[in-house]
Gaussian input, Z-matrix of N, CA and C with variables (Angstrom, degrees):
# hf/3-21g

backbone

0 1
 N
 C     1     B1
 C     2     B2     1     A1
 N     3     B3     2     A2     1     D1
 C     4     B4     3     A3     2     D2
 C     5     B5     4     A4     3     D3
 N     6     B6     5     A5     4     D4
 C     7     B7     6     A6     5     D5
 C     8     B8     7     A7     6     D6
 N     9     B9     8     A8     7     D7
 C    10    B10     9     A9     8     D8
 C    11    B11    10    A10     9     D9
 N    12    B12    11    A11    10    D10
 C    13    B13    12    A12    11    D11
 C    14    B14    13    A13    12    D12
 N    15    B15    14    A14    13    D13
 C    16    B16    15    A15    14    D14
 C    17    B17    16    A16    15    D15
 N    18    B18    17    A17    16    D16
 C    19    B19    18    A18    17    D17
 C    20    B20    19    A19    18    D18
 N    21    B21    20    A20    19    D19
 C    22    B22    21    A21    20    D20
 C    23    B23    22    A22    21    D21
 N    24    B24    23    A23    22    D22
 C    25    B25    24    A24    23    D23
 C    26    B26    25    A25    24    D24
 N    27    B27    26    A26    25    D25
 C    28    B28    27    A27    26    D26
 C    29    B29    28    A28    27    D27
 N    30    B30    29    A29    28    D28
 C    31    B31    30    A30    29    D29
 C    32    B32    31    A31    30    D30
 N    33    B33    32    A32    31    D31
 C    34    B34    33    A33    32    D32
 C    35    B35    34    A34    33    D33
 N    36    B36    35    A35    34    D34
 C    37    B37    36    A36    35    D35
 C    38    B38    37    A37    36    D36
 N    39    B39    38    A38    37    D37
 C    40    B40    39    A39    38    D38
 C    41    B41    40    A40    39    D39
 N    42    B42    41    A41    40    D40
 C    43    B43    42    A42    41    D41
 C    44    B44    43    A43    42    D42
 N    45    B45    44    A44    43    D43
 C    46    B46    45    A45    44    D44
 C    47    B47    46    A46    45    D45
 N    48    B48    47    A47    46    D46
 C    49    B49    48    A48    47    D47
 C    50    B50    49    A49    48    D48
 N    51    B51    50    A50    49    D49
 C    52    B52    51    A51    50    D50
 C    53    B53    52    A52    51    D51
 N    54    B54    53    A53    52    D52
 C    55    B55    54    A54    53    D53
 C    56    B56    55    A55    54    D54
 N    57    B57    56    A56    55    D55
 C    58    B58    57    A57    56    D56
 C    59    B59    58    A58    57    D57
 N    60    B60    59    A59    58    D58
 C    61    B61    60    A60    59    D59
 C    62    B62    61    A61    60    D60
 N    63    B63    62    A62    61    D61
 C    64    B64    63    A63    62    D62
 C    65    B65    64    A64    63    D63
 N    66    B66    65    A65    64    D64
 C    67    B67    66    A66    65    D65
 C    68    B68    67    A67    66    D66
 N    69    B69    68    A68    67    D67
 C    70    B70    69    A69    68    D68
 C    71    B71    70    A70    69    D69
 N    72    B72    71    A71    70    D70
 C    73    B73    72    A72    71    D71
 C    74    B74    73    A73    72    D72
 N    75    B75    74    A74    73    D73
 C    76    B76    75    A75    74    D74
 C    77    B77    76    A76    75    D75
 N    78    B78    77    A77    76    D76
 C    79    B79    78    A78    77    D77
 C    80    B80    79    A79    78    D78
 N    81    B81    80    A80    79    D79
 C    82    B82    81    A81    80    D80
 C    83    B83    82    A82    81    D81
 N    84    B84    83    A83    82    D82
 C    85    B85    84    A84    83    D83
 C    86    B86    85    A85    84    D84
 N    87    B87    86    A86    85    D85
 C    88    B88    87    A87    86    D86
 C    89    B89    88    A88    87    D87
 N    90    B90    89    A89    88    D88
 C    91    B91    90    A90    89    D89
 C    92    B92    91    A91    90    D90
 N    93    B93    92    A92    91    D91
 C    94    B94    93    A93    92    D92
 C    95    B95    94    A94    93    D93
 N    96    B96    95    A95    94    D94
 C    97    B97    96    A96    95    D95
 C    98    B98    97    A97    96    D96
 N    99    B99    98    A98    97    D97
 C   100   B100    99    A99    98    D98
 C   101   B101   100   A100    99    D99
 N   102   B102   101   A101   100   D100
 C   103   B103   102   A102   101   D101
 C   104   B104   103   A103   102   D102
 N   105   B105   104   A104   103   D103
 C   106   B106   105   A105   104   D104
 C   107   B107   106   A106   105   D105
 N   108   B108   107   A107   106   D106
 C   109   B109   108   A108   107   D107
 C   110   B110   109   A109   108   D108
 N   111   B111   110   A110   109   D109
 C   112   B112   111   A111   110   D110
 C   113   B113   112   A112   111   D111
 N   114   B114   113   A113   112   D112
 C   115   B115   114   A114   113   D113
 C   116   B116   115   A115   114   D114
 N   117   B117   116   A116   115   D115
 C   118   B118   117   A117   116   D116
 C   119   B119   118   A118   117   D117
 N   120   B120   119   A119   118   D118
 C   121   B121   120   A120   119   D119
 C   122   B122   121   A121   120   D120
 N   123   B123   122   A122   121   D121
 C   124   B124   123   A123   122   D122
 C   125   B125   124   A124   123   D123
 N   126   B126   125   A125   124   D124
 C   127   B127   126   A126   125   D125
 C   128   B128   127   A127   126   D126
 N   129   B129   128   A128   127   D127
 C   130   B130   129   A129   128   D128
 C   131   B131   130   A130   129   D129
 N   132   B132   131   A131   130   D130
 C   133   B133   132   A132   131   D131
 C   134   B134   133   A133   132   D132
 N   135   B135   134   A134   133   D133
 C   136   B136   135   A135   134   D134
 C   137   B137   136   A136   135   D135
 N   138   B138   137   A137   136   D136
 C   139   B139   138   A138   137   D137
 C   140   B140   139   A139   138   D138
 N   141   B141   140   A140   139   D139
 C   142   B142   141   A141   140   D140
 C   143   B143   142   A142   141   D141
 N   144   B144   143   A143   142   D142
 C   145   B145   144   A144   143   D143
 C   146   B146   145   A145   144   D144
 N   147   B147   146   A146   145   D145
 C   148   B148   147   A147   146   D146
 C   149   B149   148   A148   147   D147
 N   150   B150   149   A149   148   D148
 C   151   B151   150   A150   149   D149
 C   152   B152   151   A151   150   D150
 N   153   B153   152   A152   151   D151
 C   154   B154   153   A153   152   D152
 C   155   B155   154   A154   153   D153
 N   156   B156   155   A155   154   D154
 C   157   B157   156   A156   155   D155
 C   158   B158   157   A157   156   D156
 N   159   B159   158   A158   157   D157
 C   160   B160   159   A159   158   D158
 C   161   B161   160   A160   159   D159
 N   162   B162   161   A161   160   D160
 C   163   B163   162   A162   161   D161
 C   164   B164   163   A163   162   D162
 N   165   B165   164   A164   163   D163
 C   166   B166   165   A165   164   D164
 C   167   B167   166   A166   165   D165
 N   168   B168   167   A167   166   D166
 C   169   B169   168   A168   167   D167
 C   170   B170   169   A169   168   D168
 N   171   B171   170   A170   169   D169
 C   172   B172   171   A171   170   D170
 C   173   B173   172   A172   171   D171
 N   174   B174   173   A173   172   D172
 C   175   B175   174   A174   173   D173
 C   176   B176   175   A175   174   D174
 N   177   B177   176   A176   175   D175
 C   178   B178   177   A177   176   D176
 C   179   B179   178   A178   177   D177
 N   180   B180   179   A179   178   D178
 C   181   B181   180   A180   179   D179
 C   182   B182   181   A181   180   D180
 N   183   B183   182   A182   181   D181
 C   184   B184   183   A183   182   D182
 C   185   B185   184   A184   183   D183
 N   186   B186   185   A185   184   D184
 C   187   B187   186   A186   185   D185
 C   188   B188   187   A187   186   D186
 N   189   B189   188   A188   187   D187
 C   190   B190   189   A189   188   D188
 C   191   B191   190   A190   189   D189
 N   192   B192   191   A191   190   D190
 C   193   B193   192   A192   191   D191
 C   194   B194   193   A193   192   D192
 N   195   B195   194   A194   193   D193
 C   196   B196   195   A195   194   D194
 C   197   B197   196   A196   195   D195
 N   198   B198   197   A197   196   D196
 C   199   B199   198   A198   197   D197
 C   200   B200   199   A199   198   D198
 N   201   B201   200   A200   199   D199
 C   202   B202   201   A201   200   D200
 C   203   B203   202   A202   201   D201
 N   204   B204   203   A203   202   D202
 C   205   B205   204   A204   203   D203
 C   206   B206   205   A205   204   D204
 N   207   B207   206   A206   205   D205
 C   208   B208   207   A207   206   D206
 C   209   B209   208   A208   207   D207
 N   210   B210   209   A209   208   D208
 C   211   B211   210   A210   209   D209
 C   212   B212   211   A211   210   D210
 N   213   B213   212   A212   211   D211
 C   214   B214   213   A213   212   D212
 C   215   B215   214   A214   213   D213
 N   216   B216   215   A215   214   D214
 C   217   B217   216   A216   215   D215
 C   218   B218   217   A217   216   D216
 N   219   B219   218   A218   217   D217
 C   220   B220   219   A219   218   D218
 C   221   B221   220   A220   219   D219
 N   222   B222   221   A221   220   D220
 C   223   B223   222   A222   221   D221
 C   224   B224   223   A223   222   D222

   B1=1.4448
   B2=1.5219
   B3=1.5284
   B4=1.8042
   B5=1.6333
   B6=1.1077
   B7=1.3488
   B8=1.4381
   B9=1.2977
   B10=1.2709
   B11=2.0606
   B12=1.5808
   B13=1.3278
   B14=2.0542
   B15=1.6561
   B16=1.5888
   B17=1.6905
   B18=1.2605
   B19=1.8588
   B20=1.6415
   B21=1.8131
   B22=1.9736
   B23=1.8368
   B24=1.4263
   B25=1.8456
   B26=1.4969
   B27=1.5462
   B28=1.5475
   B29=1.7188
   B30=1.4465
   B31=1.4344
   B32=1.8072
   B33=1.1646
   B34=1.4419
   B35=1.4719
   B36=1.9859
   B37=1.2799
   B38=1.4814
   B39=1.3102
   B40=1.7271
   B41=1.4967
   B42=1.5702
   B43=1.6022
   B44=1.9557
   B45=1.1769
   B46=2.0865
   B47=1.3539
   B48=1.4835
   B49=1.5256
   B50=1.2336
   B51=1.4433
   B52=1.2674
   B53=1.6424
   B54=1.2652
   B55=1.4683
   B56=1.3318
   B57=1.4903
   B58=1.6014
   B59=1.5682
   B60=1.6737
   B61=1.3518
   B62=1.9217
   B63=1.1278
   B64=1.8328
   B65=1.9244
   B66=1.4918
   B67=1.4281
   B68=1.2173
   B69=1.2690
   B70=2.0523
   B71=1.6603
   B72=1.8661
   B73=1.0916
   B74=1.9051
   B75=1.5056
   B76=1.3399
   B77=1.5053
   B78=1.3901
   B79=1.3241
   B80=1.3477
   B81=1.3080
   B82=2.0270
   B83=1.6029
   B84=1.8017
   B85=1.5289
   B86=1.6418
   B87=1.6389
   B88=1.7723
   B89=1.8495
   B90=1.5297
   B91=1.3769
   B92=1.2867
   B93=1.9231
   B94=1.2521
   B95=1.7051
   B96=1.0437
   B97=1.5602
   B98=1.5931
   B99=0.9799
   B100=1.5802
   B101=1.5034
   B102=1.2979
   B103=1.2840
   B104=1.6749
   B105=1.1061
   B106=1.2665
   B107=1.6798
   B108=1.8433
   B109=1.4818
   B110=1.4863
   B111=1.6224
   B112=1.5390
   B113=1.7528
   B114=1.3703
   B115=1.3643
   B116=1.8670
   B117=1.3305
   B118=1.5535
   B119=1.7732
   B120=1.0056
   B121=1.4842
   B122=1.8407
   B123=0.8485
   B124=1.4669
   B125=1.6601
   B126=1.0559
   B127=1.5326
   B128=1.5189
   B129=1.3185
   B130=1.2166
   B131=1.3272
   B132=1.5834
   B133=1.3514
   B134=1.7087
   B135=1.1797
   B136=1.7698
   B137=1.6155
   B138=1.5091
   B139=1.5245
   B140=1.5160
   B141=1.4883
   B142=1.2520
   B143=1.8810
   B144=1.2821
   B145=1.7010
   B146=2.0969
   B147=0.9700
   B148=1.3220
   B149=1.6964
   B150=0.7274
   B151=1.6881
   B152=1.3832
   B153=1.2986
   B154=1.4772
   B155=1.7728
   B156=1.6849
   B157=1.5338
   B158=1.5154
   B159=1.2987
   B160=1.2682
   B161=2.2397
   B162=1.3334
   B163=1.1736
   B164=1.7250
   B165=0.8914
   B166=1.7124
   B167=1.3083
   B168=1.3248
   B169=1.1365
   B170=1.6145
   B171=1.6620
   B172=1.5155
   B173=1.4590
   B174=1.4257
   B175=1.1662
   B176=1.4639
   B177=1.3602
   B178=1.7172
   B179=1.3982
   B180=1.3797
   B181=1.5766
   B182=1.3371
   B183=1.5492
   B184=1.2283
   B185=1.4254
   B186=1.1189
   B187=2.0171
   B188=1.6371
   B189=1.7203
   B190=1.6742
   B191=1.8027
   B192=1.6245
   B193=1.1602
   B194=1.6228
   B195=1.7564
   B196=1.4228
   B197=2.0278
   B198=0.9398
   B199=2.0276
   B200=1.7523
   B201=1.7853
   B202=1.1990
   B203=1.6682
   B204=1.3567
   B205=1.7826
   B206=1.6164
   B207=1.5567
   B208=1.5131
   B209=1.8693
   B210=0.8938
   B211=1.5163
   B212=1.5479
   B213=1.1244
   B214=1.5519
   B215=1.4668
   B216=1.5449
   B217=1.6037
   B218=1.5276
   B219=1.2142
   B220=1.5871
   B221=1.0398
   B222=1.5947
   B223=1.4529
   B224=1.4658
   A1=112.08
   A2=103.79
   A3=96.62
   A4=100.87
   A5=125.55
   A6=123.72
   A7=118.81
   A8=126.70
   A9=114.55
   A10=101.88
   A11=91.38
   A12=101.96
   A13=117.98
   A14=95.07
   A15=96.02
   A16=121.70
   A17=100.30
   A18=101.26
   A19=116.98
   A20=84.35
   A21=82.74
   A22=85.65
   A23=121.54
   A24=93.15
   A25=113.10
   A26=140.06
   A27=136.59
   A28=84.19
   A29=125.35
   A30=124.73
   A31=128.28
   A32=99.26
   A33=117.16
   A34=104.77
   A35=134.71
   A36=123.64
   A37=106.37
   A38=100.57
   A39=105.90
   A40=123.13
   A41=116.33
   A42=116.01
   A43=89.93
   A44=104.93
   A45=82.43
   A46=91.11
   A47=142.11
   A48=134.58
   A49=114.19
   A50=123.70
   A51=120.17
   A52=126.39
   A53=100.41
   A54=87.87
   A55=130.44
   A56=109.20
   A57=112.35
   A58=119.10
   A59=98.37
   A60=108.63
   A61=87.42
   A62=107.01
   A63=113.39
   A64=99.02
   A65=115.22
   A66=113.75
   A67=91.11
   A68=130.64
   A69=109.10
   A70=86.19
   A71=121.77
   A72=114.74
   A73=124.83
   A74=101.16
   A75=101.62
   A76=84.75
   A77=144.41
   A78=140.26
   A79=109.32
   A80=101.76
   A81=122.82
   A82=108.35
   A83=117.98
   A84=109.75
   A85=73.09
   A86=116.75
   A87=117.03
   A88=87.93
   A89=136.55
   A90=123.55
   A91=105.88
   A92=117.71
   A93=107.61
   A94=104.66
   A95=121.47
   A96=110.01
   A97=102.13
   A98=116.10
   A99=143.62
   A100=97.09
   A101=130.83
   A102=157.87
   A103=114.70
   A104=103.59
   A105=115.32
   A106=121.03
   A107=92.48
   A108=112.08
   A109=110.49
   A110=117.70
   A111=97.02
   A112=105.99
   A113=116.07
   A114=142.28
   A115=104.22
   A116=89.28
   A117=102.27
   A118=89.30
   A119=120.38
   A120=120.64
   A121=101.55
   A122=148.77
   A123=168.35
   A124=97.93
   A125=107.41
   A126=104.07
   A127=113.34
   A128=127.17
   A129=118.05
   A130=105.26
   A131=116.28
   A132=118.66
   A133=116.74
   A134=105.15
   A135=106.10
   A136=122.51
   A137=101.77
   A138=106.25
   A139=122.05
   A140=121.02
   A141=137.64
   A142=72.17
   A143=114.62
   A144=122.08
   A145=102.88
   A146=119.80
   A147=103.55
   A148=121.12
   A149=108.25
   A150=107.34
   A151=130.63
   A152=126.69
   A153=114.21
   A154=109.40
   A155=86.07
   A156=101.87
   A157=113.88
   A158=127.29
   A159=129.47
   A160=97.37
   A161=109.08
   A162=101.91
   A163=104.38
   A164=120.43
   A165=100.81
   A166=126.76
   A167=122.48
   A168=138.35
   A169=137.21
   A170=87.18
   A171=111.42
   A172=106.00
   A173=112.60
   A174=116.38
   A175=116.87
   A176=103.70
   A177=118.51
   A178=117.63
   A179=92.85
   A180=108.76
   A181=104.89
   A182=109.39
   A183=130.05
   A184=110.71
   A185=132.87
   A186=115.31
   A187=84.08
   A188=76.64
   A189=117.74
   A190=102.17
   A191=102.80
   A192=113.97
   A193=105.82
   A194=101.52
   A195=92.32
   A196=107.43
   A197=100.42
   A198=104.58
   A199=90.60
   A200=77.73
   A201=99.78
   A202=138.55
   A203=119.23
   A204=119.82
   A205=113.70
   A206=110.38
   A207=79.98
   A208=139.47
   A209=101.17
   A210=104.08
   A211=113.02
   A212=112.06
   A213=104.36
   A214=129.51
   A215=105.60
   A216=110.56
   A217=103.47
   A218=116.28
   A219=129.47
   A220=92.42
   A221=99.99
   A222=106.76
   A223=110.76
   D1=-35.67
   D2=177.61
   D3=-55.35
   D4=-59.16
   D5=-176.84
   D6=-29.26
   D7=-25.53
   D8=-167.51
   D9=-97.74
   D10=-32.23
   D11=173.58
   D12=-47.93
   D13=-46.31
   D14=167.93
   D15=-79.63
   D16=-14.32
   D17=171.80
   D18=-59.39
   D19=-33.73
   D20=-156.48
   D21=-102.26
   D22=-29.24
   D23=170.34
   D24=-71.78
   D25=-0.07
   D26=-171.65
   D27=-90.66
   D28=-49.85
   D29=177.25
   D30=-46.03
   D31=-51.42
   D32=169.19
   D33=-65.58
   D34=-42.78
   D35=173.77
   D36=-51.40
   D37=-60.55
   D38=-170.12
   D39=-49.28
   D40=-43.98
   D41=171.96
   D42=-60.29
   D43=-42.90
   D44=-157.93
   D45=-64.04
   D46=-53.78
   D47=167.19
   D48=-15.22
   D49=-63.36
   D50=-173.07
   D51=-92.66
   D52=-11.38
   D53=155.17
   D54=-100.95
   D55=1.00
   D56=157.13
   D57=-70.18
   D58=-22.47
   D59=-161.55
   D60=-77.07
   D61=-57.01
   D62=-168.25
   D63=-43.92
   D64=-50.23
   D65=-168.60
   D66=-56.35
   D67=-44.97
   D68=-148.54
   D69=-74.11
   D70=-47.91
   D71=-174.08
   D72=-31.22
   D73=-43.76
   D74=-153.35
   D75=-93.71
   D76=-23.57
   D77=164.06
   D78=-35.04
   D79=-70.52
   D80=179.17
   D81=-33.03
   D82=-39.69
   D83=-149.90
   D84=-87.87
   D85=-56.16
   D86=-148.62
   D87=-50.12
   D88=-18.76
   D89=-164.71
   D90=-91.13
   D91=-24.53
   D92=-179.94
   D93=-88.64
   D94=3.45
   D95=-172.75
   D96=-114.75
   D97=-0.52
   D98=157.89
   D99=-64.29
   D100=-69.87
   D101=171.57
   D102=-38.85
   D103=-48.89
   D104=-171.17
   D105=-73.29
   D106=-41.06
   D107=-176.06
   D108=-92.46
   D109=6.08
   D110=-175.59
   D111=-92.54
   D112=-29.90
   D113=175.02
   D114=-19.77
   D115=-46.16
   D116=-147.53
   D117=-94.84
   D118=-31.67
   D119=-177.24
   D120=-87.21
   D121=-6.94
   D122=155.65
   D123=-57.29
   D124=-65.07
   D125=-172.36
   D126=-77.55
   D127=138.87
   D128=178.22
   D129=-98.10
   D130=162.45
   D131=-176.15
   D132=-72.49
   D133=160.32
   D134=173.75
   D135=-50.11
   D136=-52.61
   D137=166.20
   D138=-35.24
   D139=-45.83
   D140=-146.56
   D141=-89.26
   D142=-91.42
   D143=-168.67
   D144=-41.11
   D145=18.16
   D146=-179.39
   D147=57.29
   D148=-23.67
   D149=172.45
   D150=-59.19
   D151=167.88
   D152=-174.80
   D153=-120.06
   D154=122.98
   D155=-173.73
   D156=-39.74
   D157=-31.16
   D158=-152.20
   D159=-80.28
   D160=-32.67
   D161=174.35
   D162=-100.05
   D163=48.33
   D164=-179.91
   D165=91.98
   D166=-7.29
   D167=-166.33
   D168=71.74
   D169=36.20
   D170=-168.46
   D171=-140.65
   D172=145.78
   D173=-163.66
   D174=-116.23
   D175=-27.16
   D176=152.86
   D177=-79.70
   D178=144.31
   D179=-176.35
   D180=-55.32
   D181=172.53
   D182=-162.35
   D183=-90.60
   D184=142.03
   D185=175.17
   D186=-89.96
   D187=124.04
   D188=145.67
   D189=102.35
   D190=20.18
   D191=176.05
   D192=-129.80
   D193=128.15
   D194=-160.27
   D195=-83.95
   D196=133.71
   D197=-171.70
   D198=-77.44
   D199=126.50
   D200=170.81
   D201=-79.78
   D202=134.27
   D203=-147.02
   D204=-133.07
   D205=116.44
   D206=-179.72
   D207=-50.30
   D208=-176.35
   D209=177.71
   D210=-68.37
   D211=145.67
   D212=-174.79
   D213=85.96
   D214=-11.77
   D215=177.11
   D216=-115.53
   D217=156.30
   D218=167.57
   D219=-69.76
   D220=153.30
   D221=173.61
   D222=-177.72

């Protein structure tokens, strides 16, 4: 009879194991998707910075890219 007494407290360790184990799990994802979504709220949009979406959200040329000028002007 002791035997059955250590079957069912090793059972009860193992569920509390694993549902301690599931909380940290689902802690870990809500921290990486926490992670994931602040990136994008950090950056402000092009509209907001004045720049033009179509290059990156910048309106000055690029370093080490020569800006393009019509004919006839310095540049």
């Amino acid at each position: 009879m002791a035997r059955k007494g250590n079957i069912m407290a090793s059972d009860t360790d193992r569920s509390d194991r694993l549902a301690a184990a599931l909380r940290a799990n689902l802690q870990r994802r809500k921290a990486q998707a926490r992670a994931r979504r602040t990136p994008l709220e950090e950056n402000p949009s092009p509209a907001a910075t004045g720049g033009n979406p179509a290059t990156g959200g910048s309106s000055a040329p690029s370093e080490g890219k020569p800006a393009i000028v019509p004919d006839g002007e310095a540049g």
